[in-house]
N, C-alpha and C positions, 0 to 999 in steps of 0.2 A: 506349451504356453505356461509362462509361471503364475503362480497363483497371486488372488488378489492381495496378501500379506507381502511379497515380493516383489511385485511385477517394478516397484523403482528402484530398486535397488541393483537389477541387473538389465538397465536400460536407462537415457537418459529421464532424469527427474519425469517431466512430464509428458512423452513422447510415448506412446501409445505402446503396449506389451506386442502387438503383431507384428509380424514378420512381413507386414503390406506393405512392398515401394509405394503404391500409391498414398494409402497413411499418414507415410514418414513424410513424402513428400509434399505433402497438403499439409501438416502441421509444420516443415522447417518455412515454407512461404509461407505458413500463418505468424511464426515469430519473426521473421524475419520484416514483417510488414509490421508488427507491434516494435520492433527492437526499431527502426527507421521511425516510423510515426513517433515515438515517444522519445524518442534521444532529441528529433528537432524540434518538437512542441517544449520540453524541460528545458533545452539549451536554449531556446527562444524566452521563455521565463526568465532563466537567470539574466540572461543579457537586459533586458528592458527594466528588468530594478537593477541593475550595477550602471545603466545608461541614464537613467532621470535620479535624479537624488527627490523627487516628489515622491518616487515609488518606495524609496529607503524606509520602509517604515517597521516599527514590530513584527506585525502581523506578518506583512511581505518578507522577513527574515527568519519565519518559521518555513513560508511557503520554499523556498529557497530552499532552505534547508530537505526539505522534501525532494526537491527537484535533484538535489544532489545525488541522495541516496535512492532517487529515481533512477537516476543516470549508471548505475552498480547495476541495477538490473537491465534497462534497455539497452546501451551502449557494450555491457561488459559477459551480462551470461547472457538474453537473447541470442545473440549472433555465435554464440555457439553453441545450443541448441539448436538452431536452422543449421548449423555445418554438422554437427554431430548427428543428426537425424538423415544426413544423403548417405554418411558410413555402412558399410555390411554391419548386419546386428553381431557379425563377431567379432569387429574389430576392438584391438587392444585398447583405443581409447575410449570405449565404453565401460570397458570391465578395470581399468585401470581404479583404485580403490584413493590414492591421493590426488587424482584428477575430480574423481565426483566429490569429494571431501572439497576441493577448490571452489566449483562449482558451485556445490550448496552451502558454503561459507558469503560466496557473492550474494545469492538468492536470499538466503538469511539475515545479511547485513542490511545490505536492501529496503526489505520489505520492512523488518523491524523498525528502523529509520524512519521508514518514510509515512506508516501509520501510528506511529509517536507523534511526528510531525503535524498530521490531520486531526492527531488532541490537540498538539500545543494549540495550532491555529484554534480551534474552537474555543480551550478555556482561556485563549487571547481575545476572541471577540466576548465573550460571555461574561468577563471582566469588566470590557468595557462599554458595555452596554448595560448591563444591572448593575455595578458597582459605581461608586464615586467619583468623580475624576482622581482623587487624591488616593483612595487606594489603586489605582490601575499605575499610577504615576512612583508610587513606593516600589511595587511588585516588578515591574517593568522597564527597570533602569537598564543602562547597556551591559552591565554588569551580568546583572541576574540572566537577563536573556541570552546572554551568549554559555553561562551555567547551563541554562536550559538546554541548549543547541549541543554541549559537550555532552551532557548527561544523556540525551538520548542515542547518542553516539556509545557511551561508554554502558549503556545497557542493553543495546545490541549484540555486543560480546561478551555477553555471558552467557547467555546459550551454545556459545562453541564448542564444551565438551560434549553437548548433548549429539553432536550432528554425528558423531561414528555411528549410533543409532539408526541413523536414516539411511544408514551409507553400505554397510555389514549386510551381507547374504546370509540366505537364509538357515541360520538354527533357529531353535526356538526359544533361547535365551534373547538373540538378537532382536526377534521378531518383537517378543514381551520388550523390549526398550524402545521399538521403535514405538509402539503401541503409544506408552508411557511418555514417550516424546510428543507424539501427537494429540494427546489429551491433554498435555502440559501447553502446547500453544494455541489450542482451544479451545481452552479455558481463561488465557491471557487477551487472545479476541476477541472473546464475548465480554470480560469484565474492561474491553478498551470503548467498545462497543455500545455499551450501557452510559458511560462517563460521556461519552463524543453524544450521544443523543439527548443527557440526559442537560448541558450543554446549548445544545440548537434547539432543543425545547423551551427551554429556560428562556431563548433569544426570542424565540417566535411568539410568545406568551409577552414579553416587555413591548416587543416594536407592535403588536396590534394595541397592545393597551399605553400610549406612548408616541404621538408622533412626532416629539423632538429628538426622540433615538434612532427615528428613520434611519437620516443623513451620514450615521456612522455605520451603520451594517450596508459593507460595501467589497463584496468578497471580489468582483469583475478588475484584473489588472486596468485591462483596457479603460474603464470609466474614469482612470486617474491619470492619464499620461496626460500632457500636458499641449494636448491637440482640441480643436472647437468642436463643441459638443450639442445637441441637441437640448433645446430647454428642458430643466425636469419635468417630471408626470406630477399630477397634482397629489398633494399629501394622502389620500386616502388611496389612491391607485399605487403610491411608492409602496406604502405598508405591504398589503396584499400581494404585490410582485417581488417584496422582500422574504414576506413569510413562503408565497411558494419557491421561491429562489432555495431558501434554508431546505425545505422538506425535499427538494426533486433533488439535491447534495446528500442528507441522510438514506434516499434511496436508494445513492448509487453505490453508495457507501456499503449498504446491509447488502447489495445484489453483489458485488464484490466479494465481502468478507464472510458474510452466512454460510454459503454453502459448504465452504470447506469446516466450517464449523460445526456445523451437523453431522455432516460423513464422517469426523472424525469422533463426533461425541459416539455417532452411530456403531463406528469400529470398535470401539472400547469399550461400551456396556452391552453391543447386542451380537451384533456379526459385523466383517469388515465390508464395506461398499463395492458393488462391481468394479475394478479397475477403471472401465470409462467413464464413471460417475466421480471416481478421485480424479482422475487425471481434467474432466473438465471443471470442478470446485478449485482445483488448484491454477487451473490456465484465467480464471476469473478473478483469482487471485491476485494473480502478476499483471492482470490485465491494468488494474489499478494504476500502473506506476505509465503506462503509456496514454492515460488521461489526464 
């Protein structure tokens, strides 16, 4: 059984170090059911803002943009994780060294994207809810926001040198870089993690104290389509459904993103985490991109 410093490197990313068909198998239908769940909930997203030009909005062009780089991990590496997990653990495409280099180029692109994404959206509403209309109207021309949308694309790949680190069997030169690799991206999610809360705090604090900001803090696609709606809730029930709206979103957020952030801080200043303690921080991870 390889050790907890290895166990991904000479198996797929997040598929379990044993040698159990049944294991393998309960995890390639555990991805296999996120990679389907989440490719048609994202592909449903983008359709319904390219379908109503009401949904064309900023915000909805960050969301999108999420759903894209959604889409690299459900559509593109899920579904071979669920194929690569029914394989013999010998087979050559597990050890194959430019395949998992492929692999966790998707996973990486991905995920970076798509929780760049879940800032912009926030310091997209957090603009526009504390700020002016005239500064939200400066910052947010089509211009700049599509800058935005590039930018987080073109910061994605710069972590690619880093990924042979995750990739390389075990010396212990390798090892010390993966190490290094993995306190370097969590330390990037905690300081994303701080900004995005610090963000929805900021919102949840205006819309209680403020009930003409209600009306704009309106994260639900569905409430904007252009179908008959239920009358609003009265001003003081909007607030309070707004503010928990906001926090049960930063919840799902930290239960997503923490875990692997700890494990990993855990790796690097004290000991590394049981394998099955990484491998589920990081399946909570990806889980993200299928909500």
């Amino acid at each position: 059984m390889p050790n907890a410093s290895s166990w991904s490197a000479s198996s797929p990313l997040l598929l379990l170090w044993e040698d159990s068909s049944g294991t393998r198998i309960f995890l390639s239908l555990l991805y296999a059911v996120l990679a389907i769940s989440g490719t048609l909930s994202n592909v449903m997203v983008i359709y319904l803002v390219f379908s109503f030009k009401k949904l064309q909005t900023t915000s909805n062009a960050f969301i999108v943009n999420g759903c894209a780089a959604d889409l690299s991990v459900c559509a593109l590496w899920m579904p071979q994780e669920a194929v690569l997990g029914l394989l013999p653990p010998n087979s050559s495409s597990l050890r194959s060294a430019e395949y998992r280099l492929l692999r966790g180029g998707l996973l990486g692109l991905g995920l970076t994207v798509s929780l760049a994404s879940h800032l912009l959206v926030a310091f997209n509403r957090y603009v526009l809810i504390t700020k002016l209309p005239s500064v939200y109207q400066a910052l947010y021309q089509r211009r700049h926001t599509g800058c935005m949308i590039g930018l987080s694309w073109a910061l994605a790949l710069l972590p690619v040198p880093l990924l042979p680190g995750l990739w390389t069997l075990g010396s212990a030169q390798s090892d010390g870089s993966s190490r290094y690799t993995a306190l370097l991206l969590a330390l990037a999610v905690l300081g994303q993690t701080a900004l995005l809360l610090h963000c929805y705090l900021g919102i949840v604090r205006r819309v209680r104290g403020s009930a003409k900001r209600v009306s704009v803090l309106n994260f639900h696609l569905l409430h904007q389509l252009p179908f008959p709606a239920a009358p609003p809730p009265p001003r003081r029930a909007q607030r309070r459904l707004s503010s928990v709206s906001v926090l049960l979103l930063c919840c799902v957020f930290l239960l997503g993103t923490q875990p692997l952030v700890w494990v990993s801080l855990l790796g690097f200043f004290l000991r590394p985490a049981p394998p099955a303690l990484q491998a589920a921080s990081w399946l909570l991870l990806c889980s993200l991109s299928a909500l």
